[in-house]
N, C-alpha and C positions, 0 to 999 in steps of 0.2 A: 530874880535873885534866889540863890539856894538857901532853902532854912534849915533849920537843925532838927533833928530829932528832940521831939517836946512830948512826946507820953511812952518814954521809956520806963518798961518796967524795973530796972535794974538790973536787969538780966544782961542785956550788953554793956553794961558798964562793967557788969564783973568780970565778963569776957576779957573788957582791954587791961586790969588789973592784972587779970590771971596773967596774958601777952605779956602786961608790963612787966612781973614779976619773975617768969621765968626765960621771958629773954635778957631782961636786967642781970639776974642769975647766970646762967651760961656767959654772958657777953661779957661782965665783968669779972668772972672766975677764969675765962682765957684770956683775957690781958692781961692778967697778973699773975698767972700761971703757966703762959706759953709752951715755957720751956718745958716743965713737966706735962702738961698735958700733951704736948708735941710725941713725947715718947711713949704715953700710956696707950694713947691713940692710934700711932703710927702713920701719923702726918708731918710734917716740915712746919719750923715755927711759923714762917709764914703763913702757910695756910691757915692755921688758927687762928695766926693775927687777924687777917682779913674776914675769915667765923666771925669771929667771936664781935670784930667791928661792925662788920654788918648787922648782925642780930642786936646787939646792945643801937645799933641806929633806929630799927624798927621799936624795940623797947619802950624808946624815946618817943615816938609818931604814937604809940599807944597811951601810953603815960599821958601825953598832950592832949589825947582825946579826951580820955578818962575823967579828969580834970575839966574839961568843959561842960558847960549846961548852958541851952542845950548842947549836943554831943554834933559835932558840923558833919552832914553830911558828906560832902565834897572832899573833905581829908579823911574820913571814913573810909573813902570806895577808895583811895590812895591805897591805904593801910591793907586793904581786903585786896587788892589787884597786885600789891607788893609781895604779902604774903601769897597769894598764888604764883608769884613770880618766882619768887626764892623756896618754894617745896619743889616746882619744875628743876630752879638750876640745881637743888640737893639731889636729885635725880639722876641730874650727869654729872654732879660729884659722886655722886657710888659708881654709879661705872667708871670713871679715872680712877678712884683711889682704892676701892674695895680690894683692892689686890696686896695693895701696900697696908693695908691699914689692921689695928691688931682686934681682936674679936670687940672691943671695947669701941673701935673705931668705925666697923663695921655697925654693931650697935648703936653710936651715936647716930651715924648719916642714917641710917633708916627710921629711927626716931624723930630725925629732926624733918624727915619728911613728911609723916604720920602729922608730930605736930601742930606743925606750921601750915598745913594742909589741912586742918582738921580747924586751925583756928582761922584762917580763912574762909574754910566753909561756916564755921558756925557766924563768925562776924559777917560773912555775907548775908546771908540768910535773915538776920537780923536787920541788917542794911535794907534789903527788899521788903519785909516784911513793914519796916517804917514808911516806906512810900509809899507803898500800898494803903496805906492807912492816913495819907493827906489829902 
């Protein structure tokens, strides 16, 4: 059976706050701003919709974590393989849309790579570094 992380410094807890925080931000400011974000962007409401859904999904899986003690492994390495999942497909979202998209939109997608990529690696990192230490 997988146990949780139990001599967490705090340090990845803050991580999933931060995740929770600013994908809850983004995710919930393109739902409810679609339409305007659609055009500052230079993407299609849809695509937002689907942004902005995904990312406030992940939010959610962080938040969930966050909130736990200890912190479950097992849905941890979700989170951490999700997020390396979703910096990849931001990747070939700039290559389809960087053409269409306006300098604000280019800036997001390369952002959200950086990221999302950045907070996967640090929540991985953190993840190893717990089981190494059982």
């Amino acid at each position: 059976m997988e146990t949780g992380i139990k001599n967490d410094t705090g340090a990845l807890r803050k991580l999933l706050w931060l995740d929770t925080f600013m994908g809850a931000s983004v995710g919930l400011a393109g739902l409810l701003l679609y339409r305007k974000a659609a055009l500052f962007l230079g993407f299609s409401e849809i695509f937002v919709l689907i942004v902005s859904a995904v990312t406030l999904l992940y939010a959610g899986m962080a938040c969930y974590l966050a909130l736990r003690s200890p912190i479950p492994r097992g849905p941890l390495r979700v989170l951490v393989r999700g997020n390396w999942l979703w910096a990849g497909v931001s990747v070939v979202l700039i290559v389809l849309y960087f053409n269409e998209a306006t300098v604000f939109g280019k800036i997001f997608l390369v952002l959200q790579v950086l990221v999302v990529g950045g907070l996967g690696y640090a929540e991985g990192k953190a993840l190893k570094k717990s089981t190494a230490s059982v």
